[in-house]
MIRO-218744 format. One record per residue (C-alpha): residue number from 1; residue in three letters; x, y, z. Coordinates in nm, 4 decimals. Layout:
<lodrens>
<NUM,'ala',<X,Y,Z>>
...
</lodrens>
This chain:
<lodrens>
<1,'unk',<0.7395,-0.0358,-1.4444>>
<2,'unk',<0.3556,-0.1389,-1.4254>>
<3,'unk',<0.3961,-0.3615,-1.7751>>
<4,'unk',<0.6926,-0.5475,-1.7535>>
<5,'unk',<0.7338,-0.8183,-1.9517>>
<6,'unk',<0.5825,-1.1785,-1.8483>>
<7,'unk',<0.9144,-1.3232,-1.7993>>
<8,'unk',<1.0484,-1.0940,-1.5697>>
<9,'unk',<0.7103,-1.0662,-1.3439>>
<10,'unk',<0.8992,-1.2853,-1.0862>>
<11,'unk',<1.2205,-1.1435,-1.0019>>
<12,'unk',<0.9872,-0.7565,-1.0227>>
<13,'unk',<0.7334,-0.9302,-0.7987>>
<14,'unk',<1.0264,-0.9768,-0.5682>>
<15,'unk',<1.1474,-0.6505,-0.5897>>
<16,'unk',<0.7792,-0.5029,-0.5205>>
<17,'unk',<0.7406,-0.7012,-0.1739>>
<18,'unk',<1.0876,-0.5591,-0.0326>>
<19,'unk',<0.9253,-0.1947,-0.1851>>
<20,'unk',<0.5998,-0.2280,0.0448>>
<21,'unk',<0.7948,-0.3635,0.3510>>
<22,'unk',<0.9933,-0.0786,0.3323>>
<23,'unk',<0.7072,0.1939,0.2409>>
<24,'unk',<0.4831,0.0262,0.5490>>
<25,'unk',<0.7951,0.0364,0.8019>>
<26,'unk',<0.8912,0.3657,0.6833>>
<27,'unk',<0.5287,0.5002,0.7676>>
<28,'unk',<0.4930,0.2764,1.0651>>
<29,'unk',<0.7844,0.4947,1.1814>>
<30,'unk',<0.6766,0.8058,1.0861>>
<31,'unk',<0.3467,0.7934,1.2939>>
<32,'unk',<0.5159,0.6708,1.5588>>
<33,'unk',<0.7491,0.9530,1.5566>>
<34,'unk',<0.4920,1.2690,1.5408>>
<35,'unk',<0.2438,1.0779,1.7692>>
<36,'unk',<0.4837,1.0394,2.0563>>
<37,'unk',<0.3822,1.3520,2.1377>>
<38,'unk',<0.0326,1.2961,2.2377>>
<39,'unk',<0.1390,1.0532,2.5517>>
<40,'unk',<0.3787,1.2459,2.6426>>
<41,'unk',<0.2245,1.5767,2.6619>>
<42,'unk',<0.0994,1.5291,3.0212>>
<43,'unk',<0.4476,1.4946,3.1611>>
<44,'unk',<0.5362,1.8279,2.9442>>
<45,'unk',<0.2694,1.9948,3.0349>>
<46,'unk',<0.3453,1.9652,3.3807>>
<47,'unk',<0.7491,2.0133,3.3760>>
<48,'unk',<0.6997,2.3594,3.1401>>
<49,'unk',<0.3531,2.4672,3.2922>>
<50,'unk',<0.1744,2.4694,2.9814>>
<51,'unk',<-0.1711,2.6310,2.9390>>
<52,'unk',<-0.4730,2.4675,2.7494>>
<53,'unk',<-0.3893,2.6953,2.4476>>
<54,'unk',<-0.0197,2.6353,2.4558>>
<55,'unk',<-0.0917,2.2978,2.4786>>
<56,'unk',<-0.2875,2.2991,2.1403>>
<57,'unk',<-0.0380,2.4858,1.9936>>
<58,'unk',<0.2235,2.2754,2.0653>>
<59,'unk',<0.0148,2.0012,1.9387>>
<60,'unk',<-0.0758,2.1659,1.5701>>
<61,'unk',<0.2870,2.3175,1.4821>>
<62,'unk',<0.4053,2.0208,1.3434>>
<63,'unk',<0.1314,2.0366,1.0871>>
<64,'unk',<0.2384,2.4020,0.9726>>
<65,'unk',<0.5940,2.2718,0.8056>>
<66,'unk',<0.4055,1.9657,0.7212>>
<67,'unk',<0.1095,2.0876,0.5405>>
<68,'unk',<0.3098,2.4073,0.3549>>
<69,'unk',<0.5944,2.1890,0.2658>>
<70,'unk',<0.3770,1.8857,0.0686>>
<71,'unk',<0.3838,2.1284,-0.1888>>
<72,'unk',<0.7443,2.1443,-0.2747>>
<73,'unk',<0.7805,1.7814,-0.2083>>
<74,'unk',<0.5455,1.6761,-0.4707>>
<75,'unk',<0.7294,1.8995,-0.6756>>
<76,'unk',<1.0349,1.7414,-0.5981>>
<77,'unk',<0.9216,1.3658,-0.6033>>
<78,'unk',<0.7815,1.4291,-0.9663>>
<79,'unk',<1.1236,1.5779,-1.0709>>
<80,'unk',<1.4148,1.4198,-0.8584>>
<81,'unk',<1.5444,1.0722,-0.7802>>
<82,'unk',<1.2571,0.9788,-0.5694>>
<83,'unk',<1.4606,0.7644,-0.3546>>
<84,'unk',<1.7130,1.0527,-0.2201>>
<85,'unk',<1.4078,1.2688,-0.2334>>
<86,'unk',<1.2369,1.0446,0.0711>>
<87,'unk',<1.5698,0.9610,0.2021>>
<88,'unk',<1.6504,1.2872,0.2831>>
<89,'unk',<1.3193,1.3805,0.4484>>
<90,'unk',<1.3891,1.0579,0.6967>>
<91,'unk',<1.6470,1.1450,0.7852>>
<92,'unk',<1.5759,1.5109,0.8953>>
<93,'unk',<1.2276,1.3808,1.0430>>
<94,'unk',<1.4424,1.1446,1.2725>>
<95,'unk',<1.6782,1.3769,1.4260>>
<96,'unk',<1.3884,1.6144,1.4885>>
<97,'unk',<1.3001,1.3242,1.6954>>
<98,'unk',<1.5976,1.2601,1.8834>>
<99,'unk',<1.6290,1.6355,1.9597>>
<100,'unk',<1.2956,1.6517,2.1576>>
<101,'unk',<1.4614,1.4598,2.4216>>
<102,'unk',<1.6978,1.6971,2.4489>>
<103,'unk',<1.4762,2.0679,2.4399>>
<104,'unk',<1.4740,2.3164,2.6927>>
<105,'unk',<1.1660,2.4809,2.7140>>
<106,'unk',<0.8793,2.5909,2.4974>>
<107,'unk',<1.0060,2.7853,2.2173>>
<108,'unk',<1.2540,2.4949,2.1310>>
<109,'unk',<0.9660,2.2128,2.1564>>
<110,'unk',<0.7932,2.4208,1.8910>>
<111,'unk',<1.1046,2.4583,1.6451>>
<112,'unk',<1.1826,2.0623,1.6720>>
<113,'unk',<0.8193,2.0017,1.5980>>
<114,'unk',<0.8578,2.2274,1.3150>>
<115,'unk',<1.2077,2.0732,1.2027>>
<116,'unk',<0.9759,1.7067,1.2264>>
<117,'unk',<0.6852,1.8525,1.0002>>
<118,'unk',<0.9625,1.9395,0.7554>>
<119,'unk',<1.1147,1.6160,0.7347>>
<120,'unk',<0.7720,1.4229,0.7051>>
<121,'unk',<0.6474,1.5942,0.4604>>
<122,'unk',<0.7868,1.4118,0.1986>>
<123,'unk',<0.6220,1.0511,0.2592>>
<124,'unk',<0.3168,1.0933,0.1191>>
<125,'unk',<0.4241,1.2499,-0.2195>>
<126,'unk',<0.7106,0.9931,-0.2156>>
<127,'unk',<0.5149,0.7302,-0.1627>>
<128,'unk',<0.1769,0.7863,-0.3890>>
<129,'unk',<0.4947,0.8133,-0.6795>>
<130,'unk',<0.6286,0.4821,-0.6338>>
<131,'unk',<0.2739,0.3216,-0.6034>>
<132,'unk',<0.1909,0.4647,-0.8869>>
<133,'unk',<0.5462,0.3066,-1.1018>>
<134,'unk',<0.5125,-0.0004,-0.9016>>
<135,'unk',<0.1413,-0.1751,-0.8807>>
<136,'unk',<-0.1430,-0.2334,-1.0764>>
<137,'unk',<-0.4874,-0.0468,-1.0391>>
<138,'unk',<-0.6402,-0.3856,-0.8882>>
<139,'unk',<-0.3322,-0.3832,-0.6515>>
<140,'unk',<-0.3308,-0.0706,-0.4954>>
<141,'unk',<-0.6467,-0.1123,-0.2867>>
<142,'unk',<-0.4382,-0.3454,-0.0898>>
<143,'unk',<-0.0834,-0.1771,-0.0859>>
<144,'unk',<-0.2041,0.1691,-0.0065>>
<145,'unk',<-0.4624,-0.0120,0.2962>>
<146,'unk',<-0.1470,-0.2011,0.4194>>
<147,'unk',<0.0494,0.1639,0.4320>>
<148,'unk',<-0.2417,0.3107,0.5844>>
<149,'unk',<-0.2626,0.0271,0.8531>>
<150,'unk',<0.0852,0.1728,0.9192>>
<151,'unk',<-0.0233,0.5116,1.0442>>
<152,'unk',<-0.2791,0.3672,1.2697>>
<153,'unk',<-0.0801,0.1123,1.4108>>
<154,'unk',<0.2062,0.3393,1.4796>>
<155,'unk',<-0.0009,0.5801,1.6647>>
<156,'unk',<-0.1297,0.2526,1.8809>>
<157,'unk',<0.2063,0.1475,1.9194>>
<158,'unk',<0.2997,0.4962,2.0382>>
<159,'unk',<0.0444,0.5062,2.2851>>
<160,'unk',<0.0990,0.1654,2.4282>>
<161,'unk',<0.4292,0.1469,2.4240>>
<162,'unk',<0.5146,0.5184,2.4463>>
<163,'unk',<0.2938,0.5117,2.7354>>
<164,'unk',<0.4401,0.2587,2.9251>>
<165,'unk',<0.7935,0.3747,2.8303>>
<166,'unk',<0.7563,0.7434,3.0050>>
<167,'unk',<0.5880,0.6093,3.2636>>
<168,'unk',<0.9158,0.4090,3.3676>>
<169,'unk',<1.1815,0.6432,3.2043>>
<170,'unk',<1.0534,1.0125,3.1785>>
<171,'unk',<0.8929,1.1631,2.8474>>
<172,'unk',<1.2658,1.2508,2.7438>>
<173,'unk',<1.3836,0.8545,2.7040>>
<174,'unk',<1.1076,0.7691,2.4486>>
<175,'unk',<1.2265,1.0725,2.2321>>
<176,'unk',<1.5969,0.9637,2.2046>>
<177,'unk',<1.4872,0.6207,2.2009>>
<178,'unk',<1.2446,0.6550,1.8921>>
<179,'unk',<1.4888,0.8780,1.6895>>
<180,'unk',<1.8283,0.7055,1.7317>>
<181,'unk',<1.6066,0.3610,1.6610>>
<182,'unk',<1.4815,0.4535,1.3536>>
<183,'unk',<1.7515,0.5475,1.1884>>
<184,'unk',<1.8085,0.1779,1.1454>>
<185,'unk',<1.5278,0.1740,0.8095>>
<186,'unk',<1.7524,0.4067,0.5731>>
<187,'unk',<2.0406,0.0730,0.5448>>
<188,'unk',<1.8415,-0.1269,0.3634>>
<189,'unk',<1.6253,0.1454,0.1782>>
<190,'unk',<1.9646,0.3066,-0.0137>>
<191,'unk',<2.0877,-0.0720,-0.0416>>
<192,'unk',<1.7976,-0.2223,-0.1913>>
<193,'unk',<1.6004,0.0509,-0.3794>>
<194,'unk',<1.7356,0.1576,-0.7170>>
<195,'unk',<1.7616,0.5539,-0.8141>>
<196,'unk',<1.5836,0.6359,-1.1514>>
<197,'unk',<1.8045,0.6478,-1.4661>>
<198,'unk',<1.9556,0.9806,-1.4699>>
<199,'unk',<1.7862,1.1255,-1.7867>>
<200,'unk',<1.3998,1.0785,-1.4987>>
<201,'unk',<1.6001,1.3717,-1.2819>>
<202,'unk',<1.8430,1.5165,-1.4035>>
<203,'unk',<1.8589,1.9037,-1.3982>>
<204,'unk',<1.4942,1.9100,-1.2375>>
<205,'unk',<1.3895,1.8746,-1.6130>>
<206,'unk',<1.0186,1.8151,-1.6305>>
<207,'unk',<0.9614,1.4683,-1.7590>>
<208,'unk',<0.7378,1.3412,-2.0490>>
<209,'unk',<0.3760,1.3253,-1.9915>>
<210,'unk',<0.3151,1.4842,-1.6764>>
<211,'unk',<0.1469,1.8350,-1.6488>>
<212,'unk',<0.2978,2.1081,-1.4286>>
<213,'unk',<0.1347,2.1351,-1.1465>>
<214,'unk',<0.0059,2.4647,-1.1805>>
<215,'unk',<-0.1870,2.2759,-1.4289>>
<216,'unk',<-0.2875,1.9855,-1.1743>>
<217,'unk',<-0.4020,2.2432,-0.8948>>
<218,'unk',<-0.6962,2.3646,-1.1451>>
<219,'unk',<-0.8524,2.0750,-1.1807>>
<220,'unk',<-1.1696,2.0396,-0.9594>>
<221,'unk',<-1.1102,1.7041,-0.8374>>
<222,'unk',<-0.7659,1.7405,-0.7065>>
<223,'unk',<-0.9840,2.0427,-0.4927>>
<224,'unk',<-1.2546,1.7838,-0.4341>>
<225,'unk',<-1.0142,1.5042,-0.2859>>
<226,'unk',<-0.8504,1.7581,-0.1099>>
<227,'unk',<-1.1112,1.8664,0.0642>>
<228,'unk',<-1.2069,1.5190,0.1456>>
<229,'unk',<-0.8662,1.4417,0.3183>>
<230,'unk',<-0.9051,1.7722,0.5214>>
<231,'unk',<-1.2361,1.6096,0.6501>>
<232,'unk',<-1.0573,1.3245,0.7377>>
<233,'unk',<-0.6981,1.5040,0.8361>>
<234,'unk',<-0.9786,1.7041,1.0810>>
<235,'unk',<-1.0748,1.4186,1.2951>>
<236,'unk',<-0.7525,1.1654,1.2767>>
<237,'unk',<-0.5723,1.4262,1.4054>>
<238,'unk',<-0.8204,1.5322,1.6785>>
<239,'unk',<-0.8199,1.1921,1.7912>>
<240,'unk',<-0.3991,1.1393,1.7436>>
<241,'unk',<-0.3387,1.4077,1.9773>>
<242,'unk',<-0.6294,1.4775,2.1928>>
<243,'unk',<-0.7967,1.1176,2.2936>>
<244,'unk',<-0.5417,1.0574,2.5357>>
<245,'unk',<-0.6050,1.3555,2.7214>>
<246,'unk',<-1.0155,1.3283,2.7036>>
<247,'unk',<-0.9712,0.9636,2.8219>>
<248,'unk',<-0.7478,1.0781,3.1513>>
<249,'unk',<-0.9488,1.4250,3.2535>>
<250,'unk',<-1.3361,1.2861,3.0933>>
<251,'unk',<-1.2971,0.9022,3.2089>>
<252,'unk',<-1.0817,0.9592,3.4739>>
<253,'unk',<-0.8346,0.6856,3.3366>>
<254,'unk',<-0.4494,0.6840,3.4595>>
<255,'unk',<-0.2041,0.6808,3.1911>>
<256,'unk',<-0.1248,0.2910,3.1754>>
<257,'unk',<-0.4978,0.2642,3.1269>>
<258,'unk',<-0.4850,0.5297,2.8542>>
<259,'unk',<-0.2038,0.3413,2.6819>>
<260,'unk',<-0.3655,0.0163,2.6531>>
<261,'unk',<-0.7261,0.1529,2.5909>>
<262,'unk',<-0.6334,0.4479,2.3357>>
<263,'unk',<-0.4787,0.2357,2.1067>>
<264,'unk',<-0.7820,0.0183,2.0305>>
<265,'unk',<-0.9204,0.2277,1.8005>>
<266,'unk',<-0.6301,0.2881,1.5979>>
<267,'unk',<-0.6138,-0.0947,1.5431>>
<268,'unk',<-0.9801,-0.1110,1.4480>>
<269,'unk',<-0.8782,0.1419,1.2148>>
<270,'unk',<-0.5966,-0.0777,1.0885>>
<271,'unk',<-0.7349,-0.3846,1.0789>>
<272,'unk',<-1.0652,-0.1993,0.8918>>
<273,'unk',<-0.8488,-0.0343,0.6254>>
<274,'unk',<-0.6703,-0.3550,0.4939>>
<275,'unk',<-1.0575,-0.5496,0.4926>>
<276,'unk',<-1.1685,-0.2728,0.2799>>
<277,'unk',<-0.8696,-0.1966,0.0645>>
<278,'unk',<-0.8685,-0.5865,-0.0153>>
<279,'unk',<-1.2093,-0.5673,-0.0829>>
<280,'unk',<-1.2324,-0.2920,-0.3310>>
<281,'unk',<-0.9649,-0.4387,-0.5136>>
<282,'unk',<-1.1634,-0.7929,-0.5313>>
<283,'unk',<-1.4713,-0.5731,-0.6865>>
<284,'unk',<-1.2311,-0.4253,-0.9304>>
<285,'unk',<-1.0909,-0.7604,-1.0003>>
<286,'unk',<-1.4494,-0.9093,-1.0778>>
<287,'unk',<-1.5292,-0.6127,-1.3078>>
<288,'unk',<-1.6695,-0.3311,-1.1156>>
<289,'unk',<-1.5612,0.0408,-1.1772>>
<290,'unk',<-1.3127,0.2101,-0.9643>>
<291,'unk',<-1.5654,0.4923,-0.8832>>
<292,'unk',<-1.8273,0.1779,-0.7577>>
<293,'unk',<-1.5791,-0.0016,-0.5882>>
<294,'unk',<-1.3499,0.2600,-0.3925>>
<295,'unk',<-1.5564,0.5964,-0.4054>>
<296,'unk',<-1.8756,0.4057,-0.2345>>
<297,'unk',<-1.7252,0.2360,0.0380>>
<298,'unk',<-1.5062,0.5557,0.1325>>
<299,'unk',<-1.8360,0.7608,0.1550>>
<300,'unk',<-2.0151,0.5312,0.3149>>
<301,'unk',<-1.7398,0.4850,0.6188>>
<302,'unk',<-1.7313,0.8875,0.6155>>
<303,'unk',<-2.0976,0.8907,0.7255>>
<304,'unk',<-2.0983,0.5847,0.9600>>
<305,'unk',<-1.7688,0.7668,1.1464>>
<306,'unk',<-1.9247,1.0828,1.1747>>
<307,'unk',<-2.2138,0.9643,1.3598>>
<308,'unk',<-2.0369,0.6873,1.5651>>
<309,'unk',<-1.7985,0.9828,1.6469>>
<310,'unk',<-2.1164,1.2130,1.8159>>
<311,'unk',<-2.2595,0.8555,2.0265>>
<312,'unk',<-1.9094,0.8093,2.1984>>
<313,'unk',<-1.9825,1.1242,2.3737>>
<314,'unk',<-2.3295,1.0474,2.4894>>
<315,'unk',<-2.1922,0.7623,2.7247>>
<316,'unk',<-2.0837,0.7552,3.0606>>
<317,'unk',<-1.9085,0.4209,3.0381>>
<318,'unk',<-1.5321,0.4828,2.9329>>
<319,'unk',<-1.5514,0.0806,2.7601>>
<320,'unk',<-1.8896,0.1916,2.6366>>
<321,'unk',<-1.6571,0.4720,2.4978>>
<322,'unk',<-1.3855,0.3131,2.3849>>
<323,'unk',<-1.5565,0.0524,2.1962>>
<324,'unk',<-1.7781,0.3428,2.0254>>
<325,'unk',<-1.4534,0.5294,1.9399>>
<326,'unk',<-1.3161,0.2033,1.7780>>
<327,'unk',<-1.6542,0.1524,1.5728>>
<328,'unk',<-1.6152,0.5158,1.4318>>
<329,'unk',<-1.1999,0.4421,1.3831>>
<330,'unk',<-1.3149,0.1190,1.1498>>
<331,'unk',<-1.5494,0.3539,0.9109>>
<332,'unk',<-1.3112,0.5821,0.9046>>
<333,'unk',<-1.0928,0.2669,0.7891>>
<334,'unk',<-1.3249,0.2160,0.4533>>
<335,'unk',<-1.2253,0.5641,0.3328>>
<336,'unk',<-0.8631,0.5525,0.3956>>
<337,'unk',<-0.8219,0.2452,0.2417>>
<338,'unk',<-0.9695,0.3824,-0.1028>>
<339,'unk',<-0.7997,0.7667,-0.0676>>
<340,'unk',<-0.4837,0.7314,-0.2130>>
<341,'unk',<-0.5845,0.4530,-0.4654>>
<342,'unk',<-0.8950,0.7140,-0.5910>>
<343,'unk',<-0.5856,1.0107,-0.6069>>
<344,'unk',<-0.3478,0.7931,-0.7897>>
<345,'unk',<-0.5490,0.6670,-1.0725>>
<346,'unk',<-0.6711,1.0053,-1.1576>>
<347,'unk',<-0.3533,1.1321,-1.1277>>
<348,'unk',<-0.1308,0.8683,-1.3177>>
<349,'unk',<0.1914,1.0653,-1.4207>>
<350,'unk',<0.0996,1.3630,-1.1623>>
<351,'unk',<0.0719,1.1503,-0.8873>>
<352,'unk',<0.3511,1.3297,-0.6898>>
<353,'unk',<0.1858,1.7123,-0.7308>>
<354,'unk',<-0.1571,1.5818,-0.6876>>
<355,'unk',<-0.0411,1.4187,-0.3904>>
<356,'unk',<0.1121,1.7144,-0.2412>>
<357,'unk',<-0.1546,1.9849,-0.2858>>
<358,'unk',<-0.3927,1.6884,-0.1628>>
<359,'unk',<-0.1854,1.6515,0.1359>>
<360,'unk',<-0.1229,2.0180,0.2243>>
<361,'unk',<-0.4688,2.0844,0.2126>>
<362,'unk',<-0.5653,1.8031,0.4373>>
<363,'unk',<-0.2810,1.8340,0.6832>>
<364,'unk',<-0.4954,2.1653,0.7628>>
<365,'unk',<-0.7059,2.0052,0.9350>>
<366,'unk',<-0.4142,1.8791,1.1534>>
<367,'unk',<-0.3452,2.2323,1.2119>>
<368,'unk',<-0.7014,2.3529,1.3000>>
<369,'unk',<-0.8495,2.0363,1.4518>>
<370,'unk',<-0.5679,2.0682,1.7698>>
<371,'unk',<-0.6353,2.4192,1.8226>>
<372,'unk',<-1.0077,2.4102,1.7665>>
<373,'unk',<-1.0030,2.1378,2.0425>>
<374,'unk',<-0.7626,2.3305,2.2920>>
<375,'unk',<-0.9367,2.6309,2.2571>>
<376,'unk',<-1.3029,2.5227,2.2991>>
<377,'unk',<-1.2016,2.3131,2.6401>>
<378,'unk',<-1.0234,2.6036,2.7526>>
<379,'unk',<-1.3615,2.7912,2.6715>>
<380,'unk',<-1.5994,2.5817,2.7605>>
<381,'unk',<-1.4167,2.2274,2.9837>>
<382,'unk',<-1.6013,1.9902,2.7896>>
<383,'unk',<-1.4439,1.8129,2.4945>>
<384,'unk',<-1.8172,1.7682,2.3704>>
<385,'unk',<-1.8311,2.0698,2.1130>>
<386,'unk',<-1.4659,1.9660,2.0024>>
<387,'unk',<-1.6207,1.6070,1.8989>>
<388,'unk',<-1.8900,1.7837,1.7289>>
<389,'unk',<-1.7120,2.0167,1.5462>>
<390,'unk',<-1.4907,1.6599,1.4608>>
<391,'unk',<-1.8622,1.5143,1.3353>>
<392,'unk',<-1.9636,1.8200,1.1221>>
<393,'unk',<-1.6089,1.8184,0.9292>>
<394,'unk',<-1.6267,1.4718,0.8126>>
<395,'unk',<-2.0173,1.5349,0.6630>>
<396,'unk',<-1.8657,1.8352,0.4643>>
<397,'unk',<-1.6091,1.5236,0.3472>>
<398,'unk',<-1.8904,1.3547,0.1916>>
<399,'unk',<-2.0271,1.6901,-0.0061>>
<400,'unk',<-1.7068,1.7489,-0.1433>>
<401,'unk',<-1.6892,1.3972,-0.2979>>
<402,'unk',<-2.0053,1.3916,-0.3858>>
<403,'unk',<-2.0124,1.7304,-0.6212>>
<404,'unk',<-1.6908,1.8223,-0.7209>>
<405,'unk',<-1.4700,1.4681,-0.7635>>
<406,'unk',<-1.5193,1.2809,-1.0981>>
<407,'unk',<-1.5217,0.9437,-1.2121>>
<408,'unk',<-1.1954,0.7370,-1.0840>>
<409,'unk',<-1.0039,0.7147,-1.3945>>
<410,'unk',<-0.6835,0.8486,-1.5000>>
<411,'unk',<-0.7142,1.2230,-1.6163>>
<412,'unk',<-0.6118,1.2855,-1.9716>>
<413,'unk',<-0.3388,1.5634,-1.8963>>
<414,'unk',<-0.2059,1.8029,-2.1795>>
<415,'unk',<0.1376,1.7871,-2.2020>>
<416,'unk',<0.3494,2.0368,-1.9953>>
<417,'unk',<0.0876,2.3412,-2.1152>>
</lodrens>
């Protein structure tokens, strides 16, 4: 779909802009849904009696389902209608939703937070497939930075609203509320996104030109990007579900002043990842390599973050803090704008697989980074080796690209080997 001809450009162009509204909302909505979580788990910690350690549990399960399952859904977005594929995982993500509101006790919040993981799991692989059919290499900078802005600006959005909401209404409401409203976003995707021709899907058959992806999991940069999103998958998620809690028992803040304050640097991070996606695109544009203009600005946000990340626990001033936090979020900003573009021009036709091994591995870090945190203030009641251990991740980020991920060109796969 990338080289259509001239004179239908227009109506395609068309067609592309309703695709990214969608693919932004759809994210938008996903982060929202798995970060409610975070400002709520005060009020659940309290109403079940939840220890440190359950509490980090609670807040790494999702990532279990999430991270094991990107596997299977890369499989199936390279394979299957890729529509129905992603249709289908909305729709189970937002009933997991809605049923949080409803749980009784521990055990169940872990198995709707597992359910959730499931049904999430296939955005990323859906998504890196259609970016990959639909836009140009000098255009996905941009699209996958405005998708990215999405998952920082629904966390903010579920802090600040979120906040506020169980604050007035109980940690059940925004649950029910969030689920039952999103639901809304699958009319117009099966109205206005077209399946693939049957002979893309049909039968699972394995379609021309891309590898399998037992071949796609040897190759040493899909282990080097990986690697690099667990560095980053490490310290997004510490700061998803843990920053809220650091804010209220390091800061002292009350949980409207958590809501507004916490979402700041998920909004830095937004606003940074568009700048930079934009940017690298622009380079590309005026004749600069891929590997220049993406792989140097991602590595050199990885660095700034990691040390911006150790200073915001050196001050006493929660603003001080804050703003510090934010600073850190924006570098952060230059490498997730870049990511996906980097993973889907050396992937081309494998985009899906790549994705989901990519994915899997770095959603680990959403497993570990909760617990790491939850055990270590249990340990020790200072989030400061928790930030550290955030710090040390993201440098091991940078080693990985460095050494094992190649120039930022399309891999010349053998056919189905």
């Amino acid at each position: 779909m990338t080289d259509e001809p001239e004179q239908a450009s227009a109506s395609i162009s068309g067609y592309r802009l309703v695709l990214l509204v969608l693919l932004v909302t759809s994210i938008l909505v996903n982060y929202i849904d798995r970060g409610a979580l975070s400002v709520a788990i005060g009020d659940i910690e309290t109403e079940f009696s939840l220890t440190p350690s359950q509490k980090g549990l609670l807040l790494s399960v999702f990532f279990w389902t999430y991270a094991l399952m990107q596997l299977p859904a890369g499989w199936l977005v390279d394979r299957y209608d890729v529509k129905w594929v992603y249709a289908g995982g909305f729709l189970i993500w937002t009933i997991a939703t809605a049923l949080t509101g409803f749980v009784g006790g521990f055990v169940s919040l872990i198995a709707v937070r597992l359910l959730l993981g499931l049904g999430e799991s296939a955005a990323y692989p859906a998504i890196s497939r259609l970016v990959v059919e639909n836009y140009r290499e000098e255009q996905r900078g941009t699209v996958n930075s405005l998708i990215d802005a999405g998952t920082k600006i629904g966390p903010a959005f579920s802090i600040l609203v979120g906040g506020l909401l169980v604050d007035q209404f109980g940690w059940r409401a925004l649950f029910i509320t969030l689920g039952i409203g999103s639901l809304v976003w699958l009319v117009p995707w099966i109205k206005m996104i077209p399946s693939r021709s049957p002979q893309d899907h049909a039968a699972g058959a394995q379609p021309a030109g891309r590898p399998r992806i037992r071949q796609v999991a040897m190759n040493r940069s899909v282990w080097g990007s990986s690697l690099g999103m667990f560095s980053l998958g490490y310290v997004w998620y510490f700061l998803l579900t843990w920053l809220p809690s650091y804010l209220m028992d390091v800061h002292g803040l009350n949980l409207k002043e958590t809501a507004v304050l916490a979402a700041l640097p998920f909004l830095a991070m937004a606003m940074s990842s568009v700048f930079w996606g934009w940017a690298a695109d622009r380079l590309i544009r005026s004749g600069r390599s891929p590997t220049l203009a993406r792989k140097s600005i991602a590595l050199c946000g990885l660095g700034i973050a990691a040390v911006l990340l150790v200073a915001a626990t050196k001050v006493v001033s929660a603003s001080m803090c804050i703003a510090l936090l934010a600073a850190s979020c924006a570098a952060l900003g230059m490498f997730t704008a870049n990511v996906w573009a980097m993973t889907q021009t050396m992937a081309g036709p494998a985009a899906g697989s790549w994705t989901g091994i990519q994915n899997c591995v770095g959603n680990m870090g959403g497993v570990l980074s909760p617990l790491v945190a939850g055990w270590s203030v249990e340990q020790t009641g200072s989030y400061q080796t928790a930030f550290y251990c955030a710090a040390g991740v993201v440098m091991l980020g940078i080693v990985a690209y460095l050494f094992l991920v190649g120039p930022i060109q399309e891999i010349k796969w053998q056919e189905n080997p």
